[in-house]
C-alpha positions, 0 to 999 in steps of 0.5 A, a space after each residue: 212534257 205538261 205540269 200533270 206529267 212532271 209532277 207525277 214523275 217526280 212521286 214516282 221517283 220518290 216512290 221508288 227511292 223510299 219504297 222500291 230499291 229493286 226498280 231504282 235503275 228502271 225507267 217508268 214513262 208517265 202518261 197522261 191518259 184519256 180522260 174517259 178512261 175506265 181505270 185511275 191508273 193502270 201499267 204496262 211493262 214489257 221488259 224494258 218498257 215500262 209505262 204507267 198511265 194516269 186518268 187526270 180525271 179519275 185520280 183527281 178526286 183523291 189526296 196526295 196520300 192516297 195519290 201515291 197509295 195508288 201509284 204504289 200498287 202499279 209500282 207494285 205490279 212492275 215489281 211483282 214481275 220484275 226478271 221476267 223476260 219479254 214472253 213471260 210478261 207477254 203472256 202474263 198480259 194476255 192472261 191477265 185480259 183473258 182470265 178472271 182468276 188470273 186478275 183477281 190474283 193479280 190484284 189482290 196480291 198487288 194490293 197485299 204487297 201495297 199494303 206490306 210495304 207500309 201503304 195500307 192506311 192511304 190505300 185504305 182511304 182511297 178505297 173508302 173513297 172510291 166505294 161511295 162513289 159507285 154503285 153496289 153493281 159496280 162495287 161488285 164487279 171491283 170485288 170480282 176484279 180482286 182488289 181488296 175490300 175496306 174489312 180485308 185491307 183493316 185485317 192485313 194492316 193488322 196483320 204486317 203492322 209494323 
């Protein structure tokens, strides 16, 4: 297993002992993915598999603050379908692949949930980050994905403030 790996496992399980007691029995499996992947970060969970991939060459750029931000809202993904047997989550997948309001939903409720669970300063960050890095066409397809804009995650910081 490399360094990249161990390391992130290590945040994940200090993730999971802060802010996801509901997941502290599961076993997430960290992998290094493809360097020219598309995404920072994204998961896979089909019932007892449960698998975050991490682009080593998109996440880079970002703090260790705003590092776990983002492993936050996958965590958040595998506790949003937590009890969900096998089909259920099959299907959920292939919705997810195959219509855009599924996972525009999907992820805004994700990064609701993120940012609930007291993330939403990194990921904040991060997503002002990332927003000087793109294109305003490439911006635009992200706000169609369903991922937070900066004035959205301000407002529901303000709203769940603690």
């Amino acid at each position: 297993m490399s360094k990249y790996v161990k390391k992130y496992r290590r945040i994940v399980k200090e993730l999971i002992d802060e802010s996801f007691p509901k997941l502290k029995n599961d076993k997430i499996f960290i992998f290094n993915f493809l360097p020219f992947a598309v995404f920072i970060a994204m998961v896979l969970d089909v019932s007892i598999f449960k698998a975050i991939f991490i682009s080593r060459k998109r996440i880079k750029i970002y703090s260790k603050e705003e590092r776990k931000a983002i492993l936050v809202h996958e965590l958040c993904h595998i506790e949003r379908h937590k009890g969900k047997n096998f089909f259920q989550k099959t299907f959920h997948i292939i919705k997810y692949i195959l219509f855009r309001k599924i996972r525009f939903n999907e992820e805004n409720n994700t990064d609701i949930l993120v940012i609930k669970k007291g993330y939403g300063k990194q990921i904040l960050s991060a997503t002002l980050k990332l927003r000087k890095k793109y294109t305003k066409n490439r911006l635009k397809r992200i706000d169609a994905r369903g991922y937070l804009t900066p004035e959205q995650i301000k407002s529901y910081i303000k709203k769940f403030k603690r």
